[in-house]
C-alpha positions in Angstrom: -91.7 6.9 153.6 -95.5 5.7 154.6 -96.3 9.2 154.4 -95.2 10.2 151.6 -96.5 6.7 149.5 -99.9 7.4 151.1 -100.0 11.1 149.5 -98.7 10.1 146.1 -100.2 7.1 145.8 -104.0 8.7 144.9 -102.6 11.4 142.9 -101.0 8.4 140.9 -104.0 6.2 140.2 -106.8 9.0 139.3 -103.6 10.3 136.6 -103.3 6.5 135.6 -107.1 5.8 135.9 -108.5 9.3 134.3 -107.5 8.0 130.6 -109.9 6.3 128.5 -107.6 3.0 127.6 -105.6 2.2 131.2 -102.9 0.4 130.3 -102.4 -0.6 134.2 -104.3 -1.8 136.7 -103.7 -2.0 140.3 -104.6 -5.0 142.2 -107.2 -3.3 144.8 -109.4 -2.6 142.2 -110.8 -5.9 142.5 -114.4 -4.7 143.4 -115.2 -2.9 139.8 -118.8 -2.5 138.0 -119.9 -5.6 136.1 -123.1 -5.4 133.9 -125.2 -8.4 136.1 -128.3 -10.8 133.7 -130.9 -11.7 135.9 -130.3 -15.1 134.9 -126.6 -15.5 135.5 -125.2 -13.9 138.3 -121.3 -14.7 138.7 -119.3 -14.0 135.2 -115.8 -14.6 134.8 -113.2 -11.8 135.1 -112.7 -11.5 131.1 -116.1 -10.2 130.8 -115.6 -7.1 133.0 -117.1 -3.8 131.3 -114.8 -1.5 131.3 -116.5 1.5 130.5 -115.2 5.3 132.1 -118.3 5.6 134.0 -117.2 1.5 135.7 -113.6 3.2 136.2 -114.7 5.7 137.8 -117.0 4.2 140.4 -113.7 1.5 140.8 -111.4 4.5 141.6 -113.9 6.2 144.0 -114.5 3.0 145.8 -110.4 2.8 145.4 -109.9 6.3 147.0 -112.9 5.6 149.9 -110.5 2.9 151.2 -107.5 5.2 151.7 -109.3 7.3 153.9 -108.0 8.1 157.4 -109.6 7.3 160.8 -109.3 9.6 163.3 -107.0 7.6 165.6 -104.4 7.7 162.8 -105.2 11.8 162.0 -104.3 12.0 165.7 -101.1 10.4 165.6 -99.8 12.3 162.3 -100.8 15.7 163.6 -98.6 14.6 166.8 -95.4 13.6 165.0 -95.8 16.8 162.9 -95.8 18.6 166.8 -93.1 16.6 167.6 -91.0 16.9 164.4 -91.4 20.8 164.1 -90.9 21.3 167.8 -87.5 19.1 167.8 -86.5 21.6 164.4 -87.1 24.4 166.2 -84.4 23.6 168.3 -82.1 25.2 166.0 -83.3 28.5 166.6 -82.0 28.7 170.1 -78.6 27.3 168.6 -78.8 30.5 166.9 -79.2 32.7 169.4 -76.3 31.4 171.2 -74.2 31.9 168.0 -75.3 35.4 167.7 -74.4 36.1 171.5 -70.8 34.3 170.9 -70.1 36.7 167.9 -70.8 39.7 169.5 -69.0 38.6 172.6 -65.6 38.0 170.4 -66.6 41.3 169.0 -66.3 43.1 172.0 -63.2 41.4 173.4 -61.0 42.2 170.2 -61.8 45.1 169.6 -61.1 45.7 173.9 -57.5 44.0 172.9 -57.2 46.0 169.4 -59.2 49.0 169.0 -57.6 49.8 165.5 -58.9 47.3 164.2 -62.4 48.3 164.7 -63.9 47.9 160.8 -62.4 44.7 159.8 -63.7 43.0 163.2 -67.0 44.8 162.6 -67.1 43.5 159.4 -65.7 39.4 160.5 -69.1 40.4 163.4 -71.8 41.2 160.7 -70.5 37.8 158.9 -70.7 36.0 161.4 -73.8 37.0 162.3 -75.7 36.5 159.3 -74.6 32.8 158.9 -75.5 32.5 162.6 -79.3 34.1 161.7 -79.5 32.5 158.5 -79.1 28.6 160.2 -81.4 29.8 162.6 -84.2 30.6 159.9 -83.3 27.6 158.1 -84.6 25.7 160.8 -87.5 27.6 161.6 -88.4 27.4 158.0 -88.0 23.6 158.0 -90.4 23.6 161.1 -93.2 25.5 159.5 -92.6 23.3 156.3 -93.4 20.4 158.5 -96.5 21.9 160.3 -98.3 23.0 156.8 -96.7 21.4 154.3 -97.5 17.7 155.2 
């Protein structure tokens, strides 16, 4: 959930921040431009200039915060090891399946051998739901690794 508000949540405020009017604001953008006299140095909030070149400096300073250290880049890179590694599990489930299929293949048609094509035909079945969980879950794992 962290990861996926941490992603969004950028891509959300430069589409809310790149209009002329912004009819939101959030409350990190505390630290925006104010026009400063010489004589008066703190102003009160109303008198805030909110031009599009202020809103843009506020929503670069905005998105400086938000970047990562390296310590944390570390840790996500692991987890997305760890989480593509634990779905690549499936593929060895798949393998076994295969094997089982073609086992029972080969031990009905040893029992029956008339009824070579429609066992065949239960064997390729079977085997193509076996393969297709299998890629399934190495799809999910390379999903993991390069898609977040």
């Amino acid at each position: 959930m962290y990861s996926c508000w941490k992603y969004a949540s950028p891509a959300a405020r430069s589409v809310a921040l790149s209009t002329r009017f912004t009819p939101i604001r959030s409350l990190s953008s505390a630290t925006v431009h104010r026009s400063v006299n010489q004589e008066q140095t703190a102003q009160p909030v109303s008198s805030v200039s909110w031009t599009p070149a202020s809103i843009q400096t506020a929503l670069q300073m905005q998105l400086r915060q938000f970047q990562t250290g390296s310590a944390r880049f570390d840790i996500d890179q692991a987890a997305k090891y760890i989480g593509a590694g634990a779905a690549t599990v499936g593929v060895a489930g798949s393998g076994a399946g295969i094997g089982s299929v073609f086992g029972s293949l080969v031990i009905g048609y040893a029992r029956n051998p008339s009824l070579k094509q429609q066992l065949f035909s239960y064997a390729i079945l079977g085997f193509a739901l076996s393969e297709a969980m299998g890629l399934f879950c190495l799809m999910m794992a390379f999903l993991i690794l390069f898609a977040f």
